[in-house]
N, C-alpha and C positions, 0 to 999 in steps of 0.2 A: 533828135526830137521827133521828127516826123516819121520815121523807123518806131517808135515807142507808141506814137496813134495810132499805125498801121495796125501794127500785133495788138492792141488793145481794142481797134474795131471789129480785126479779124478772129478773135476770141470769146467776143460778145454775138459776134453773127455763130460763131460755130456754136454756140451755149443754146443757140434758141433751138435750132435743132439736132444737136447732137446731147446726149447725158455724158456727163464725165463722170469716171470711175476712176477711182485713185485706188492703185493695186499693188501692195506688197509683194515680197517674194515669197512669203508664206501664202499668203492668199492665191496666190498664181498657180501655185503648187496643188491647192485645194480645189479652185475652181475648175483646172482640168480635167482633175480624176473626177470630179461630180458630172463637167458636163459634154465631154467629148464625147461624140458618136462613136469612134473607133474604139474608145476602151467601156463603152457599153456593149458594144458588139461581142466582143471576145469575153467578155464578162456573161454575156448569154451564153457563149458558147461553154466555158464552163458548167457554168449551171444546167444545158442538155446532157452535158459527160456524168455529171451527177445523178442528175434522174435518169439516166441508163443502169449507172450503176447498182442505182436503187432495183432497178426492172429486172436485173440479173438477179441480186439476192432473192427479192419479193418469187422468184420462179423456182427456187429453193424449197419454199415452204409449201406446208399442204394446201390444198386447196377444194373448197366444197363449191359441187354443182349441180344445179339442179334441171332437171328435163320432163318437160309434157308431150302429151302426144292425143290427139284425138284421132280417130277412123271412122269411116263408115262404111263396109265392104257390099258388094251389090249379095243379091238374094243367092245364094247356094243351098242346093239339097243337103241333108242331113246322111252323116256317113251312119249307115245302116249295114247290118249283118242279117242276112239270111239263115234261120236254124235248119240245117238237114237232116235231123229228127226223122221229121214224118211229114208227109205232104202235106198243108194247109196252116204251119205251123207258123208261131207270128213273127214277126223280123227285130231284131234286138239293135235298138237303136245308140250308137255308141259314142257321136260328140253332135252336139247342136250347133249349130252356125251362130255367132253372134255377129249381127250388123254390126250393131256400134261396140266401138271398143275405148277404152279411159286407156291411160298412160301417166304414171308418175314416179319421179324417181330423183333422192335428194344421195349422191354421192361425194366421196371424200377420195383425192387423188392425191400420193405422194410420193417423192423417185427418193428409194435406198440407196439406190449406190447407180451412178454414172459414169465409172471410169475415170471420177473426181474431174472432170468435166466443167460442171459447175463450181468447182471452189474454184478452178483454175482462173476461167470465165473474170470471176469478182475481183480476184489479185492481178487480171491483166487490165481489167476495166477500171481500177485503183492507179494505176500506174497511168492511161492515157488521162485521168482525174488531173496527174501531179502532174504530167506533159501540158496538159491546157492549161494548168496555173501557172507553171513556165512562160509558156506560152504568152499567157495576160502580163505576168512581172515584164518580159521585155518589150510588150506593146506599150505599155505604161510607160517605162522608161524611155521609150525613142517618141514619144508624142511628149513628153515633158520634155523631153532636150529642145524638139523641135519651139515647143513656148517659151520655153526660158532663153532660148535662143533670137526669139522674136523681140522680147518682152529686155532685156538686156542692147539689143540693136536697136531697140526701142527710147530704148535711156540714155545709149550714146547719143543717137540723132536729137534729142532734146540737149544734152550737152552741149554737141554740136551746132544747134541752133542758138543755143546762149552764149556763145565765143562768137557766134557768127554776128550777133545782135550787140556784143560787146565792140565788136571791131568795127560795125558802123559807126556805131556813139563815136568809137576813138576817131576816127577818119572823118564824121562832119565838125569834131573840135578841132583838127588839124585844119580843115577846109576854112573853117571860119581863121585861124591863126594864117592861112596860106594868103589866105585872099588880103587882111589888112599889110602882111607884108608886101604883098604886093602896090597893093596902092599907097604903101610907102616907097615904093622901088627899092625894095630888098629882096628881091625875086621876081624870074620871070614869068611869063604868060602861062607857057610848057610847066612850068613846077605847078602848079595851078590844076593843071588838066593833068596831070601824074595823078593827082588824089582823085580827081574829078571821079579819071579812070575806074582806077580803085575802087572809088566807092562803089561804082554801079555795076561794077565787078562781084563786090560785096553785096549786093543787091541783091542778084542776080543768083547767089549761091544761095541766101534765104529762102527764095521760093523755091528753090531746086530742095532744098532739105524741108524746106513742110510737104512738100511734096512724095519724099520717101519718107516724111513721120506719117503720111496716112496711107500710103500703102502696107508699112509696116502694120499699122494699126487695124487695119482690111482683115491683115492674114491674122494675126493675132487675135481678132473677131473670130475666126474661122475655125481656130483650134478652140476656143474655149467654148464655141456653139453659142455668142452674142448676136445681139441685134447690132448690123453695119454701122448703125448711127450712135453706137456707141465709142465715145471716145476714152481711150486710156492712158492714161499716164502712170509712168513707174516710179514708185514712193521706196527709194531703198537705199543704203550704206555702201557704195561698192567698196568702201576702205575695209566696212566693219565684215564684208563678207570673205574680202581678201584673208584675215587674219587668221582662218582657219586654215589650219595646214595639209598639206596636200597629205600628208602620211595617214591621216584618217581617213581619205577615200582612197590608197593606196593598201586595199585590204585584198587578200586572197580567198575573197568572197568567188563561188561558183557563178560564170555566166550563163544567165535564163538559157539562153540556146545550148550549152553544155549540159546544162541540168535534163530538158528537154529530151531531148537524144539519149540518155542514160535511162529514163523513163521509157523511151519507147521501146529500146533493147528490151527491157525487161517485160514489156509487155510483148514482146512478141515470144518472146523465152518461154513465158504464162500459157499465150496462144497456141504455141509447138507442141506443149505437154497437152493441151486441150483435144487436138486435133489424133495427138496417140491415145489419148483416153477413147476416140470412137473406135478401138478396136477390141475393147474390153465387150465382155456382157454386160445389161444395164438392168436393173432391178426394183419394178415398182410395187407400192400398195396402194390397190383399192378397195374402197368397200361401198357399199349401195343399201337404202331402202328403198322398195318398191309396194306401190299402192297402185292396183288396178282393178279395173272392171272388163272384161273377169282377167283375171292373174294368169297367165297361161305355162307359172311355174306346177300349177294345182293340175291334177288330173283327176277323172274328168273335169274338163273345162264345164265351169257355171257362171252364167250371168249375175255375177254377185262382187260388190268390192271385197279382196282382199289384202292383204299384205304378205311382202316375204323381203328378206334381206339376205348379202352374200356378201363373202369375205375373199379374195382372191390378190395372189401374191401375183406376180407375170416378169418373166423373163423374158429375155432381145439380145437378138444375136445378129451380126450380121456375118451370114459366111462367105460372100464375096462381092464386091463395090467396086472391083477395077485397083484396088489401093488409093481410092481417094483420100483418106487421110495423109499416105504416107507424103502424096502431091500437096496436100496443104503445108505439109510439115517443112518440106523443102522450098517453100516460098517463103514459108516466116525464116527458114534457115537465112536467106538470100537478103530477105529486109535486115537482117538482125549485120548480116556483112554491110552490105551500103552506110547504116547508122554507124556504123562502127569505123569507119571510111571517114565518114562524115564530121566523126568527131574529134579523130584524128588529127585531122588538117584546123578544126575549128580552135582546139588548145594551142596548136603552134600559132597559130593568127592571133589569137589574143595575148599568146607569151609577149609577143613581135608589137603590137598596138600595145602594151600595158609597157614594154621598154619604151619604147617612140614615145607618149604622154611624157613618160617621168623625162624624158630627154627635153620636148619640149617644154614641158613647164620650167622647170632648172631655164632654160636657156630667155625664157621670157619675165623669169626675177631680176634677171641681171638686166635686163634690156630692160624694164622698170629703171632699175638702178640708174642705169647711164640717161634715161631719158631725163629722172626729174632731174638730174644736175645740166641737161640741156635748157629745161626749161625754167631754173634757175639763171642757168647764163643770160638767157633770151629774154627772159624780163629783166635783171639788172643792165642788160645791154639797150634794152628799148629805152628804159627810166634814162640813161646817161643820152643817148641819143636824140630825146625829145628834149632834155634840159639843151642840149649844147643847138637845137633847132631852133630853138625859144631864141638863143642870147647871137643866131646866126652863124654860128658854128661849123655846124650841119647843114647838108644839101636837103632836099626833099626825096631825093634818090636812096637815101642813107636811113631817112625814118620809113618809108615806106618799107626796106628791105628787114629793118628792125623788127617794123611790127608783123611783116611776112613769118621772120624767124620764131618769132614768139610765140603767134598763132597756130604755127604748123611745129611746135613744142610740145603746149599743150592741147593740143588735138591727139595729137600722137601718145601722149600720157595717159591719156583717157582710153584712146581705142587700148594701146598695153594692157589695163589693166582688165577693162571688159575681156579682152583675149585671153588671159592669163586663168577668170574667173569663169571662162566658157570651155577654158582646157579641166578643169575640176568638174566639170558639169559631165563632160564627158567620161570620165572615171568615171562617176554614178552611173553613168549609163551601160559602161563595159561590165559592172559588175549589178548591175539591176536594178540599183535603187534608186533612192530620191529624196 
């Protein structure tokens, strides 16, 4: 009874400053991917991969530019020609100086042919796109293991705490059953302080478990990006979740990190061919209108606006660099070996963790199995042992150990199955999803 006011005052003090949130397993799932820093982060970083890749294409295409120019040049003589005719004769004056001069000019730039350079460019820029969605799928999934993992240790320790608050009740009704046999002298002193024990034993573990119901609850804050003072409790079936079979996340689904790696192979594959395209010739079109004062396409130059436009194809050649291409080409060679290295080893790991799960979970059905008929036993065994306490039968030595065995039955039943439901959590995670 006084166990029952305790948790009813201490739940009424935690109400006034703390807000409670009652959180599914669906909602837990949802609230992550909404509000976790880490998988906004890497969600940006997608979204830079993308608008690179936009920036790659966008340099594909033609592009119009436009340029001004103002001068003003200091004072120069006029180029003049002397007539050698006949002496006195007048001098033939042949460009005027213009101080100020105008500049305008609205151009159109486009590359024909790069050594396909740039297609390569976009297909290897496409591929580090699909590496960073890789990338984000397995950040997702190991910050959801890590919640669900919280969020689940979270629901044991409330279990936990309600076996633990069941076993007081039991042991202050024993106390009160202990004490009147005693002052009937049907037990002694010591049976008396056996339970006393106990209880404040029992006590004793309650605080110790709200204790790690809120540090649990801290961290679980921490992942879903909550305010500390908020308190959460888990609203969920662990039966109804067990019932799904393990052979549905037992899929030969690609791991984000394998995926990854195949992505970057290939982007560097892209990049190699990129780097031998700079040995090719490269082939552009431009063309230009130009508006000036004065236009110094016109001869003689006059102070007068005019216009003129030009059309011009240009070729690029490079005819020696040291073979700098051929040294890029051999770095992406070398990245493209380590990836390939990389992923070698990372398929045998998950072969080896994808056998190990199925081993363990197999071996924690059974271990279900055997427990609940443990704690079957352990409660028909407590029932008979408190009946045979009641009529003097039984020591107090015999119902304490009773209700010991029962307690530490079903506790164990419960962590089983959380365990069993944390091994299936893991599957999702080995294979990316959620």
């Amino acid at each position: 009874m006084k166990i029952k006011i305790l948790l009813i005052v201490s739940l009424v003090f935690n109400s006034i400053f703390a807000q409670e949130i009652r959180l599914t397993y669906d909602e837990l799932i949802k609230l992550t991917l909404e509000n976790n820093l880490t998988i906004k982060t890497y969600q940006e970083k997608v979204n830079q991969n993308k608008l690179k890749e936009d920036e790659i294409f966008l340099g594909t295409l033609p592009q119009i530019k436009f340029s001004g120019r103002y001068s003003k040049l200091s004072k120069i003589d006029p180029f003049v020609i002397d007539l050698p005719f006949f002496p006195g004769s007048p001098q033939l004056k042949i460009y005027e100086p213009v101080q100020e001069q105008y500049f305008s000019r609205v151009g159109v730039e486009f590359p024909l042919f790069t050594g396909l350079r740039q297609t390569n460019s976009i297909k290897a820029q496409k591929k580090f796109v699909s590496a960073s969605e890789d990338e984000l799928r397995q950040v997702k999934s190991e910050i959801l293991y890590k919640a669900k993992e919280m969020y689940f240790n979270l629901y044991l320790s409330y279990q936990v705490l309600k076996l633990i608050e069941a076993n007081i009740e039991f042991l202050e009704r024993q106390k009160e059953n202990a004490e009147n046999f005693f002052k009937n002298g049907l037990i002694q002193k010591n049976d008396v302080l056996k339970i006393d024990i106990a209880l404040t034993q029992a006590r004793v573990k309650f605080y110790e478990q709200e204790n790690l119901i809120n540090n649990l609850n801290l961290s679980l804050c921490q992942i879903l990006n909550l305010d500390f003072q908020k308190k959460i409790i888990p609203v969920l079936e662990i039966d109804e979740l067990l019932k799904i079979e393990v052979e549905e996340y037992n899929q030969t689904l690609e791991r984000p990190e394998i995926s990854a790696l195949k992505n970057i192979i290939s982007a560097n594959e892209y990049l190699k061919k990129v780097n031998y395209g700079s040995l090719l010739p490269n082939l552009f079109f431009n063309a230009g209108y130009d508006y000036a004062k004065p236009n110094p396409k016109y001869f003689p130059v006059k102070n007068e606006w005019k216009y003129s436009w030009d059309v011009n194809l240009v070729m690029q050649f490079t005819l020696w660099d040291w073979l700098l291409p051929l040294n890029r080409s051999k770095q992406n060679e070398l990245q493209i070996k380590q990836a390939e290295y990389q992923l070698t080893q990372l398929v045998k790991k998950t072969e080896i963790e994808r056998n190990d799960l199925i081993n363990r979970i197999q071996t924690e059905k059974k271990k279900i199995e055997l427990t609940l008929k443990e704690f079957d036993y352990a409660n028909e065994n407590l029932r008979i042992v408190e009946n045979k306490f009641k009529e003097g039968l039984a020591t107090v030595s015999d119902l304490l150990d009773a209700n010991r065995q029962k307690v530490e039955a079903e506790t164990h039943l419960i962590e089983s199955k959380i365990k069993l439901q944390l091994m299936k959590e893991e599957f999702k995670k080995l294979n990316g999803t959620y």
